[in-house]
C-alpha positions as CSV (number, residue, x, y, z in Angstrom):
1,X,64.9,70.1,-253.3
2,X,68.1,70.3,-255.9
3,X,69.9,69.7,-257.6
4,X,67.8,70.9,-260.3
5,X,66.7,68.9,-263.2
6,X,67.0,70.2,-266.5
7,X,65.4,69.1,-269.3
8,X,65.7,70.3,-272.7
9,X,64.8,70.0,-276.4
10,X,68.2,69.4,-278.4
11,X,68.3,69.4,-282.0
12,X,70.3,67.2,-284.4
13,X,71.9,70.2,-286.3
14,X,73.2,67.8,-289.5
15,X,69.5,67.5,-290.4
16,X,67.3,69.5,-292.1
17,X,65.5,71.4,-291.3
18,X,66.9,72.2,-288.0
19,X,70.2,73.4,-289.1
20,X,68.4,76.7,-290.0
21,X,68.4,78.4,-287.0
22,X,64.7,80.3,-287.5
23,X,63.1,76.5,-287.4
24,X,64.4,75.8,-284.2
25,X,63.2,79.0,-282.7
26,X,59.6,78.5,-284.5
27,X,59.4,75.3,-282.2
28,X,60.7,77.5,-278.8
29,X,57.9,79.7,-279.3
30,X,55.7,77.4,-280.3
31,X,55.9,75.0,-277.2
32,X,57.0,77.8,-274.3
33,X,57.5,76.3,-271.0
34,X,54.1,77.2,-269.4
35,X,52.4,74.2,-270.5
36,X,55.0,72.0,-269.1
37,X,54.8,74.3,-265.4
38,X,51.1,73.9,-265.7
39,X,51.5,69.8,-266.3
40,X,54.2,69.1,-263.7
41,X,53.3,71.4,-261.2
42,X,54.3,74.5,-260.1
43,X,55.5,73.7,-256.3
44,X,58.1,71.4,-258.6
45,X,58.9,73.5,-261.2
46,X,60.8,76.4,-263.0
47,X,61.3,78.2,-265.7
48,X,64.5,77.9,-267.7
49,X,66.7,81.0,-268.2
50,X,69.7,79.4,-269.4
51,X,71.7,75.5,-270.6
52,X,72.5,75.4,-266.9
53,X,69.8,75.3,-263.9
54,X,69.3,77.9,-261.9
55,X,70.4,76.6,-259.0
56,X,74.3,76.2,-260.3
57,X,76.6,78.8,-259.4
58,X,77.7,80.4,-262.5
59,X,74.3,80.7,-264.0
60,X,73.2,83.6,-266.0
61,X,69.6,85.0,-267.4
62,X,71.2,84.0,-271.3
63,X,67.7,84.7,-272.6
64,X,65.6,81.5,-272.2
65,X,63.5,83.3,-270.5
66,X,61.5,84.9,-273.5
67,X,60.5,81.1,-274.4
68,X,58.0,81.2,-271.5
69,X,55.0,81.5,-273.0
70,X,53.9,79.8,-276.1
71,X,53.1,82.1,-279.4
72,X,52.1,80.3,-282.4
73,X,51.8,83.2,-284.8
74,X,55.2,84.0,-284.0
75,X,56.2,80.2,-284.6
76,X,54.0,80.0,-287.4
77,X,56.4,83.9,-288.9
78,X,59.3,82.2,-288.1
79,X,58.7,79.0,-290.1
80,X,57.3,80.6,-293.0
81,X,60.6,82.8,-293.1
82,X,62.6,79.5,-293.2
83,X,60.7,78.1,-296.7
84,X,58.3,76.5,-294.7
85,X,54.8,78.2,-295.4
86,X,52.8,74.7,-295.4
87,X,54.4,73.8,-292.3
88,X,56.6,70.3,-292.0
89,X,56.5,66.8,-290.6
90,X,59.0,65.5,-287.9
91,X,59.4,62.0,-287.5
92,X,61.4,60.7,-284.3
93,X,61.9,58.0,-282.0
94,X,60.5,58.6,-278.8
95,X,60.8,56.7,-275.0
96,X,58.2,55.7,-273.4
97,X,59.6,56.6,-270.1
98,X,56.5,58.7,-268.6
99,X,59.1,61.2,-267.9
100,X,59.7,62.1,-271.1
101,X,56.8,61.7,-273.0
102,X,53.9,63.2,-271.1
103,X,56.4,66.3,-272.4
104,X,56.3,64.9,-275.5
105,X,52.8,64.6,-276.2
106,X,52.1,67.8,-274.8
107,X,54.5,69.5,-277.2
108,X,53.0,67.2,-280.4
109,X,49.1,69.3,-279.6
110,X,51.6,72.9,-279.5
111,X,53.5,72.1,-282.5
112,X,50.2,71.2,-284.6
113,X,49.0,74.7,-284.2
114,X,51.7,76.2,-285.7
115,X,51.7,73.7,-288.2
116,X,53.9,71.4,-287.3
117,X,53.1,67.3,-286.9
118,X,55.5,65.6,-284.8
119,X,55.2,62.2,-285.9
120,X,56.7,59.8,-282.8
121,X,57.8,56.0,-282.7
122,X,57.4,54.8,-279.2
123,X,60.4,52.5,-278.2
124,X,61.2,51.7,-274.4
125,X,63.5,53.9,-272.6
126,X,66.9,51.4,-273.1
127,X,66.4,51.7,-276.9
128,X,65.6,55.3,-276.9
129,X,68.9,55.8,-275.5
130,X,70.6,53.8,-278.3
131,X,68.8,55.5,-281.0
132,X,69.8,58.7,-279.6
133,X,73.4,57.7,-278.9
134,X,73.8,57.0,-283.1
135,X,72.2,60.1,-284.3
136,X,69.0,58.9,-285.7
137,X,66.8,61.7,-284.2
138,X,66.2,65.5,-285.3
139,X,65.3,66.1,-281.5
140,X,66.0,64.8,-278.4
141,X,64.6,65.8,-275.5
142,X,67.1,64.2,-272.4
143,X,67.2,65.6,-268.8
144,X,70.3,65.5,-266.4
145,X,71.4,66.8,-262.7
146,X,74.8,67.5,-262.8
147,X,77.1,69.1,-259.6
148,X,78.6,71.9,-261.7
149,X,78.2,74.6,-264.6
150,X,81.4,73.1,-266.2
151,X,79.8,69.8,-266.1
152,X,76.8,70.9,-268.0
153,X,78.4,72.5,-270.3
154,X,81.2,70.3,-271.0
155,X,78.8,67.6,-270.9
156,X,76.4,68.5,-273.4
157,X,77.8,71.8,-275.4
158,X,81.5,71.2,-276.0
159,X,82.4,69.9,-279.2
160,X,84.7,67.1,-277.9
161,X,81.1,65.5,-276.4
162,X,79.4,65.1,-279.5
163,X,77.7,61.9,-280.0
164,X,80.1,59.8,-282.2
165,X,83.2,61.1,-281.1
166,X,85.9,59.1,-278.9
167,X,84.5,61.4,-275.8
168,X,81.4,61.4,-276.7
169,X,78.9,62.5,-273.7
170,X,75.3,64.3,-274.1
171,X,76.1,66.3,-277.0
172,X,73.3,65.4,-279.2
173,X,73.5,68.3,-281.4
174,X,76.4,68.0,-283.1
175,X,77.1,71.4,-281.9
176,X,80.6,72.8,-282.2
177,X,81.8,76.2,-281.4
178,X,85.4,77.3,-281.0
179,X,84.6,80.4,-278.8
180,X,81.8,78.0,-277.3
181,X,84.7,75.5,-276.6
182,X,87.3,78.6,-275.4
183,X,85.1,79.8,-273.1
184,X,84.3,76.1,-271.3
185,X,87.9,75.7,-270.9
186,X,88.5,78.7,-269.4
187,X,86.0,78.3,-266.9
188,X,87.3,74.4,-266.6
189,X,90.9,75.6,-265.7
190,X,91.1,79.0,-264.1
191,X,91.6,79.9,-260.8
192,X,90.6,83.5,-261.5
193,X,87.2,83.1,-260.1
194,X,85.7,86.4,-262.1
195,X,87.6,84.8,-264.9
196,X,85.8,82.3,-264.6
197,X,82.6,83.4,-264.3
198,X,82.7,85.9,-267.0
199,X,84.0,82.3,-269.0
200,X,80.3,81.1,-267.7
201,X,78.3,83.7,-268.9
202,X,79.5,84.4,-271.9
203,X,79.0,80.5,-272.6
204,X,75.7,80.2,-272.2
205,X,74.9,83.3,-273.7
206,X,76.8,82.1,-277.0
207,X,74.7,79.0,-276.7
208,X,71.4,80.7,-276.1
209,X,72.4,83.0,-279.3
210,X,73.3,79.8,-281.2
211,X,70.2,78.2,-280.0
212,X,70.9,74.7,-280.6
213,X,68.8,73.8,-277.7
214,X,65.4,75.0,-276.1
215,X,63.8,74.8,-272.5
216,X,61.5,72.4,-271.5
217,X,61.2,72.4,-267.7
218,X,63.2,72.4,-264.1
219,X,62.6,70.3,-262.0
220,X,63.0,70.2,-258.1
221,X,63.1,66.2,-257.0
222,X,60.0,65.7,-254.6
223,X,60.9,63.9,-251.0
224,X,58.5,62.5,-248.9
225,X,58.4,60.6,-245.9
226,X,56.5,59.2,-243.1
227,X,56.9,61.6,-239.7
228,X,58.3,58.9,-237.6
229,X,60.9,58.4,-239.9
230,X,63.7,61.2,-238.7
231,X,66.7,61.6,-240.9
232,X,68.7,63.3,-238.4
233,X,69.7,65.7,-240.5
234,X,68.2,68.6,-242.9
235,X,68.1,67.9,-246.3
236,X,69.2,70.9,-248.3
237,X,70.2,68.8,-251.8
238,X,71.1,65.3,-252.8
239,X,72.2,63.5,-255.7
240,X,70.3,60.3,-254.7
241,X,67.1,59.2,-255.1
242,X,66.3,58.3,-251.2
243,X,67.5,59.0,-247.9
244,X,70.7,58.7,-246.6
245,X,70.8,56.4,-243.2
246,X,73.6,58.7,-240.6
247,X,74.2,57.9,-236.9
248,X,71.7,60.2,-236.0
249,X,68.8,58.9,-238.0
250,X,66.1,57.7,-235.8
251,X,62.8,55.6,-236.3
252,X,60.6,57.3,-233.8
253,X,57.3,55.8,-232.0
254,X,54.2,55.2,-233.8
């Protein structure tokens, strides 16, 4: 059930070496998605094709989609390309929050194949936050569920929203691009609607090109319940994590 849950890898582009552009790919191909699909389940799960979910109106294929399955000799090209023929260490702070770091730890067996140790500090989730909030970590891996393609990408790719700044929101990367930043606007404040959805696409297609992120995983939320509970209505999407009680919901025999 969506909205969809997006989680990505975003790199700190003021520190080496992830402001070369052939590292961070060397770490798309070596992780893929598949392993994550595999782990999480795939009644749950999808592949990510873009910076927004595929379930927001707006999205695009931007080419996210050729991450999908992990290739270490192409990981292992790309980071000997970038002066990297030994490999490198990567040290970062990393939550403990189970929905983060069974990611995580998957990723830290991928990378060491292509040569790669991923050196973590566990810290609970609060703390994470901080850390990540002040710029301490070459990655961060953070998942949201937001209504809108403007809100994702406003949220997390505009340059106003870098960490650090006086509207700072979930852009971890540093990243700041004026055509990047046109295009957002124009999708923020036009009533044109194919306008704005050329705006859309040629947004996340930038952003895939600048790759200053990576997939990890979508996620559907799972909802259970017990069958005498009736909602009274069909659940299609919800931002909340439980049911909402209507007039019509019933508690039937049992």
């Amino acid at each position: 059930m969506g909205p969809i849950d997006l989680k990505a890898l975003y790199f700190n582009l003021k520190m080496k070496p992830f402001d070369d552009r052939r590292v961070r790919e060397a770490f798309a191909y070596a992780i893929g998605q598949d392993a994550i699909l595999e782990m999480q389940g795939k009644e749950i799960s999808g592949y990510c094709y873009s910076p927004i979910p595929t379930d927001c109106h707006g999205h695009v294929d931007a080419g996210w989609g050729k991450y999908k399955a992990s290739n270490i000799e192409k990981a292992k090209k790309l980071l000997v390309e970038a002066g990297h023929p030994k490999g490198l260490t990567v040290k970062l702070f990393m939550s403990t929050g189970w929905w983060y770091l069974d990611k995580m730890v998957v990723y830290q067996d991928l990378l060491k194949k292509a040569g790669v140790n991923l050196e973590m500090t566990l810290i609970d989730h609060s703390a994470y936050r901080t850390k990540i909030s002040q710029g301490l970590n070459p990655i961060v891996i953070w998942g949201s569920r937001l209504p809108l393609a403007t809100s994702w990408l406003r949220d997390q790719y505009h340059s106003t929203s870098a960490i650090g700044s006086p509207k700072a929101a979930n852009n971890y990367m540093y990243y700041a691009n004026p055509e990047v930043d046109r295009l957002i606007e124009i999708a923020e404040t036009t009533f044109d609607e194919k306008a704005r959805l050329e705006a859309l696409a040629g947004a996340q297609k930038k952003i895939v090109e600048d790759l200053p992120s990576i997939p990890s995983i979508e996620t559907f939320t799972p909802y259970v319940r017990n069958p005498w509970f009736d909602p009274g209505y069909k659940v299609k999407n919800n931002f909340l994590w439980s049911y909402e009680i209507g007039p019509k919901t019933k508690i039937l025999k049992h």
